[in-house]
Phi, psi and omega in degrees: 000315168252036166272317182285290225286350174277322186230059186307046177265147195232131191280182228190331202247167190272151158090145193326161150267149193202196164263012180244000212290173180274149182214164185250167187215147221217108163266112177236069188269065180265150154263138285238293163300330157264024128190084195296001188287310163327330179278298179289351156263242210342327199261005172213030138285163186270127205280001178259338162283291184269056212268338190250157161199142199238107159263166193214133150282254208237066221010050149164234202236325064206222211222346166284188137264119185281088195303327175275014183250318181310305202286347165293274285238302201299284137341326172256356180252330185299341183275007171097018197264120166281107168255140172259132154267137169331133151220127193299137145216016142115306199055021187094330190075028177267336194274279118243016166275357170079359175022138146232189184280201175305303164288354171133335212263162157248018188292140149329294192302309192300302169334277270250294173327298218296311179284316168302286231258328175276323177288309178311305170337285183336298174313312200281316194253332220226321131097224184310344168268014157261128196226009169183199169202151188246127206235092174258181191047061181294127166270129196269338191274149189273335184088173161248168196055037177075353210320300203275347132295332161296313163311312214268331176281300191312321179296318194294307199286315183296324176283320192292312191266355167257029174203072184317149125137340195318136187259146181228145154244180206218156176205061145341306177076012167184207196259158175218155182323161189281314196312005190273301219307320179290358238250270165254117184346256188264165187232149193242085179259020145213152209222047183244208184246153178320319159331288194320303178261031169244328149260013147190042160292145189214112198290185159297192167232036170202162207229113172314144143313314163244129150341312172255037110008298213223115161242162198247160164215131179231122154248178222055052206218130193300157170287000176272326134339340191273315166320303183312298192299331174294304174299325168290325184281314171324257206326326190254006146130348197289100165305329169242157180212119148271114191269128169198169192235015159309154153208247190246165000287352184225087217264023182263352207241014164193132201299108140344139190314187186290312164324299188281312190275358158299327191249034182263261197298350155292349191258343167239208223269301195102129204217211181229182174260176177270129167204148171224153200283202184272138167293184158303118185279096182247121170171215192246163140347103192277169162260205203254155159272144190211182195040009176344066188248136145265112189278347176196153149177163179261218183288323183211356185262151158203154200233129175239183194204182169189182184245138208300139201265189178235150152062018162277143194254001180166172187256155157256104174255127262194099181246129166335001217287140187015060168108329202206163168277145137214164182336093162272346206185156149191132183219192195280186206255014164263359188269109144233045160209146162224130194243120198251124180257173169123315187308143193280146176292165168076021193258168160244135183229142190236117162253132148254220170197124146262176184232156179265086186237235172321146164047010171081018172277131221271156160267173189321136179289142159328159140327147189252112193284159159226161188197150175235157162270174164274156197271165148255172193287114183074358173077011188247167170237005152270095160269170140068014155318153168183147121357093178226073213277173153233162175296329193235352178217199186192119180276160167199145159230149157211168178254063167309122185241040173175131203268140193254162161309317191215102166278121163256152137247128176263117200272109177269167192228301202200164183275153186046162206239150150247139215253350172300328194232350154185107204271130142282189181264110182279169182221064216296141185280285123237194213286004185215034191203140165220138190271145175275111230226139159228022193220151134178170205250103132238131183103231201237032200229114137279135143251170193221153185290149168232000192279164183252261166141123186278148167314137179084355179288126162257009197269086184300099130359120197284045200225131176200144149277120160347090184274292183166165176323151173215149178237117158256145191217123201242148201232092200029267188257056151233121180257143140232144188254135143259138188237114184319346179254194187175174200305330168310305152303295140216210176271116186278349203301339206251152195168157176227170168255161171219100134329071181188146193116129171066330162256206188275134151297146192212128158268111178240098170305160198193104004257143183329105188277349164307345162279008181221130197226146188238071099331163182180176150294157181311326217245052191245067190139003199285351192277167163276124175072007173308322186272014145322303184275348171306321170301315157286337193288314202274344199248317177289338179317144180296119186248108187213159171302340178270177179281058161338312198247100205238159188260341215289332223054035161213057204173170157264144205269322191190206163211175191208146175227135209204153178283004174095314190257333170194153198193194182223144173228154155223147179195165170277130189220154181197231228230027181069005159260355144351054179240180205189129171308188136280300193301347162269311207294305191301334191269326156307326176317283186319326198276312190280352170273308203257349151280283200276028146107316205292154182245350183236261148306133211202156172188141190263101187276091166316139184303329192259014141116351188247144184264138153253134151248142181252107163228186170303162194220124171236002172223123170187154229253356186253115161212170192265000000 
């Protein structure tokens, strides 16, 4: 009587609460910051009801610490609350989009690093307040001879013992072979719509042992719905369930009101989750590793092989870190090459390979491999942009040297958005200057902004529509895009790459709006008809290919055109070494209007230390 007077909830499904109750687990691939209110109902919600919650950064943990993710992810396991951190696998690279790693790869052994370094990660940046990892994009098929489910129990098993207590999930998102069930503490096999599993849901074709075995995520489902839904995942074995009234493309990224998740958690039971340890390392003594070579690498990668251990149940690859070795990868004893990311560019990394066997004792160690990466060039992780507009298409290539979470490309119009009469997506440059963006590319998908912005509003909304495919073809570091529009449509020239997760973030704009700035003098538009004369001043200019116009004195610096009393000029000014074409003054012109932005005064700051400016005038010798 009094646990009901503590928790007065009356339950909708059969049978006691326990540690075996139906319970809810949460993908709550919300951001911290675009609505932290959503953390704090989860992270207070009751932990025998909402005991799971999955964070996700940048589809998996990046390589920073994320602040505003440490104070949820933090703030929710003190409140007893298990957060998994997020991790890609992949499907393996079996499926028929073919996945790669980061780096490029479908090798089983690369998978295998990639998911291993992202699980340490998680641990490495967040440290005891991560209490398990959600393994996503699960391959479902058994292989043959288990392959690809005995891979997935070695990853379960390499997370268990190097991180006691982890609790895992394996996510298909649909049903999967009995060769599973033992792989991870839980399996997440259906991932649809209310539709789905009320007319055509389709179970496994074997029944778990414990309930919570098996979770279910069914969204788009009314609130009215939910007693149902709840009762039907009792029924078909799901111990964990998530309910939500999200809906596609992300049906994750925003919490259901308050109201709806009470009667969320009135409809099961409540439990503890299922974990179980890691297995045994059953077999003999391994023997020694010998042949160790690292045969290539790059900017962060490096990739080695060695030759088969005797009784070995798996490899250890064994990395140098501050002074002493320790476990960077492992993987099974049917493996011996591998390619390990992570590495700083421009280092010396000293690797070894043990071999694994009975009871996890390790064998005679390999040979000690050393290898340097490469440094990068200028310290950037963007290179080689460029451009290719057409009337109907539009090309763009860069040179990525080191692999990120998210490439985007963004199509820019102008520095600053008027957000009144046609609001974009900003893009900062620097921390108080930004570019305007209505176009941009992730993946092989264009899109156009679509969002709206209440008058006097600058807070621009996360919203674009579909336009259509783009074909990328990506060549070790090298992306290239071709994109159905081109200049018939708008000006395509101007653009950015945008980078980020597991490298530096980096926008590397093209062409730099930082080189421009609309400064001026005070009295700067101040005249009647000043951008007339500006115009005119641009128009009348010697337009010729040699260095006309110079700072030297001994030549003219620009023009200027004026009402006899205030006007406007543009010219070139330095350090008295200074020159400039007419057909560059003009076109300079053309750039500080239509790049950086300026509507009134404005200067194109040359890599080589000299400016073309456009400002007031109170003398000039050109007047209408």
């Amino acid at each position: 009587m009094d646990d009901f007077l503590l928790d007065p909830v009356c339950s909708v499904s059969n049978g006691p609460r326990g540690p075996k109750g139906q319970q809810i687990a949460v993908a709550s691939y919300i951001s911290p910051l675009a609505d932290p209110d959503a953390w704090t109902r989860l992270i207070g919600y009751p932990k025998e009801k909402v005991p799971i919650l999955v964070a996700n950064v940048v589809n998996g943990p990046d390589v920073t610490v994320d602040e505003p993710w440490k104070k949820v992810i933090d703030a929710a396991s003190a409140s007893g609350k298990t957060v998994i951190g997020y991790v890609r696998t992949g499907y393996l690279g079996l499926s028929q989009q073919q996945f790669t790693t980061r780096l490029g790869s479908l090798d089983l052994a690369d998978w295998t690093a990639q998911i291993e370094r992202d699980v340490d990660a998680w641990y490495e940046l967040y440290g005891s307040s991560i209490g398990g990892i959600f393994f996503d994009e699960g391959w479902p098929e058994c292989g043959p001879d288990n392959v690809y489910a005995n891979l997935y129990k070695y990853i379960n098993d390499y997370t268990k013992r190097a991180h006691p207590g982890a609790f895992t999930v394996l996510n298909p998102g649909s049903p999967m072979a009995h060769c599973y069930e033992d792989t991870m503490d839980t399996l997440l096999t259906f991932e649809l719509s209310y539709e789905a599993y009320t007319q055509s849901y389709v179970p496994n074709d074997w029944v778990a042992k414990d309930p919570r075995k098996i979770w279910h995520i069914i969204y788009n489902v009314p609130e009215s719905g939910i007693e149902e839904v709840a009762k039907l995942a009792h029924e078909r074995g799901a111990g964990l369930i998530q309910i939500t009234d999200d809906i596609m493309p992300n049906p994750y990224d925003n919490l259901p009101d308050d109201s709806y998740m009470q009667r969320h958690m009135n409809a099961v039971e409540g439990g503890v989750p299922l974990n179980e340890g890691a297995s045994a390392w059953k077999g003999s003594a391994p023997g020694a590793v010998s042949g160790l070579s690292i045969t290539r690498a790059d900017y962060s990668s490096a990739h080695m092989t060695w030759d088969k251990a005797s009784d070995a149940l798996g490899y250890h690859v064994f990395l140098k870190k501050g002074g002493s070795f320790a476990v960077f990868a492992s993987i099974p004893s049917t493996m011996t090459s591998i390619t390990v990311g992570g590495l700083s560019p421009g280092s010396t990394n000293d690797f070894y390979v043990a071999a694994v066997g009975g009871d996890g004792h390790l064998g005679m160690p390999s040979n000690t491999a050393s290898i340097a990466t490469n440094p990068l060039p200028g310290g950037v992780t963007v290179t080689n942009y460029s451009s290719s507009p057409l009337p109907g298409s539009t090309t763009y290539t860069a040179n990525i040297l080191v692999p990120y979470a998210f490439i985007r490309l963004y199509i820019w119009d102008s520095v600053s958005c008027d957000f009144d009469e046609n609001p974009g997506w900003t893009v900062n440059f620097k921390l108080d200057a930004y570019v305007c963006t209505h176009y941009f590319v992730e993946g092989t998908t264009l899109y156009k902004y679509s969002g709206t912005v209440p008058k006097g509003s600058t807070a621009a909304p996360w919203s674009w529509s579909v336009v259509g495919p783009v074909d990328l073809v990506v060549d070790r570091y090298t992306y290239k895009w071709t994109l159905p529009i081109g200049t018939s449509t708008l000006d395509t020239s101007k653009f950015v790459v945008q980078a980020q997760g597991y490298g530096p973030f980096i926008n590397a704009f093209s062409p730099k709006p930082d080189d421009y700035d609309c400064s001026g003098s005070a009295l700067c538009g101040s005249a009647p008809n000043f951008l007339k004369y500006c115009d005119h001043a641009a128009n009348v200019l010697t337009r010729r290919d040699d260095f006309f116009y110079r700072d030297d004195d001994k030549g003219l610096t620009g023009n200027c055109w004026s009402n006899q009393y205030q006007g406007c000029g543009i010219f070139i000014q330095g350090d008295g070494s200074c020159k400039i074409s007419g057909n560059d003054l003009w076109w300079a012109y053309q750039n500080i209007r239509n790049i950086g932005g300026c509507q009134k005064c404005g200067t194109w700051h040359r890599a080589d230390g000299c400016n073309v400016k456009i400002d007031y005038v109170s003398e000039c010798a050109n007047h209408s």
